[in-house]
C-alpha positions in Angstrom: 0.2 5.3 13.2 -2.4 8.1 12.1 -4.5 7.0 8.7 -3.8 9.9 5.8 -7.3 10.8 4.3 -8.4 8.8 1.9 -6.9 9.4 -1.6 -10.0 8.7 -3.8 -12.0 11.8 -1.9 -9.6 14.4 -3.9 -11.2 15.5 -6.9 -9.8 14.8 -10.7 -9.0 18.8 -10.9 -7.4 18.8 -7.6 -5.0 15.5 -8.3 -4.0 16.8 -11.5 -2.8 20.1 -9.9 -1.0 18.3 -7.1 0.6 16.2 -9.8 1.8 19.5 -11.4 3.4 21.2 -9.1 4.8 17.5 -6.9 8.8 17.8 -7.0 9.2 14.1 -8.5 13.0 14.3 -7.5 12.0 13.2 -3.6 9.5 10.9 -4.8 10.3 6.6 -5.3 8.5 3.8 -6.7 7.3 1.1 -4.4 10.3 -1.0 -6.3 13.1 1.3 -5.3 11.3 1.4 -1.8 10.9 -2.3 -1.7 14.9 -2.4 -1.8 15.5 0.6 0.0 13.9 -1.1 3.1 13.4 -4.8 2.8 10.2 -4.7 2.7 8.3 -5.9 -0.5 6.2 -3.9 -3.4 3.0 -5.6 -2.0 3.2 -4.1 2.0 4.2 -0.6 0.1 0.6 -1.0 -1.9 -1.2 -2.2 1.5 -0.1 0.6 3.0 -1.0 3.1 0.1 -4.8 1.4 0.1 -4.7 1.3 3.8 -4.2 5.3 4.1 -0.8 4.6 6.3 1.8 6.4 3.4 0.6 8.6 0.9 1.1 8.2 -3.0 0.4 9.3 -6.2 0.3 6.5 -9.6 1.6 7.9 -12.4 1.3 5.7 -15.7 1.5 1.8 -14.1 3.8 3.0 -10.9 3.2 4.6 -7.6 5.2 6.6 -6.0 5.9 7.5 -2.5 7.8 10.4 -0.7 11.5 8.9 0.1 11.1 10.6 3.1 8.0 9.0 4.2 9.0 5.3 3.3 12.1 5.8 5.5 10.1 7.0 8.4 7.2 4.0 7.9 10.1 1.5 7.8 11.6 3.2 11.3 8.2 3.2 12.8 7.7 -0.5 11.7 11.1 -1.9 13.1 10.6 0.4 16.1 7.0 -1.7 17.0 8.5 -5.2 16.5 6.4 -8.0 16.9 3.9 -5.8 17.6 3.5 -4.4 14.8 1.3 -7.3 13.8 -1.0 -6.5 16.9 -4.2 -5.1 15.8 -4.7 -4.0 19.4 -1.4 -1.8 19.9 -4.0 1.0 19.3 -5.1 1.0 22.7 -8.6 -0.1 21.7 -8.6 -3.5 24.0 -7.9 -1.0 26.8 -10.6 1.4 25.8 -13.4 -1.7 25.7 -12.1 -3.2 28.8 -12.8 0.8 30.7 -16.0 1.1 28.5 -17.2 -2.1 29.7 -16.3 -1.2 33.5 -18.5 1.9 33.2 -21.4 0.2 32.3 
């Protein structure tokens, strides 16, 4: 899964725009995310720190695109069990054929 740029480089001026002009009928909080998928608030916020959805907080609540939550949760299930493999990257592969160069 490709990591979003990190959401603390945008500047004040620039969030506040986005916020403007954001369409808020497509967005969700993490609750209504948590239930859409089965997943729980907390994995929703680990994902928004990690970079893997984007978000936007607005008051106490983030919010997330429906759209993108749906196709996190499809990506998830699709992976399995390995989802929790921190080498399903390919970077185990890349070390082993690094250290076979050298």
């Amino acid at each position: 899964m490709q990591r979003l740029p990190n959401r603390r480089a945008a500047g004040e001026a620039t969030i506040a725009t986005m916020t403007q002009e954001l369409d808020w009928s497509q967005w969700i909080t993490t609750g209504e995310a948590a239930a859409l998928t089965g997943y729980s608030t907390s994995n929703f916020r680990k994902a928004l720190a990690r970079g893997l959805l984007q978000g936007r907080k607005k008051g106490r609540d983030w919010f997330l695109v429906r759209a993108d939550v749906l196709r996190y949760a499809e990506e998830m299930r699709h992976l399995g069990a390995a989802r929790h493999d921190p080498w399903r990257t390919g970077a185990r592969q890349r070390s082993r054929d690094a250290a076979e160069s050298a």
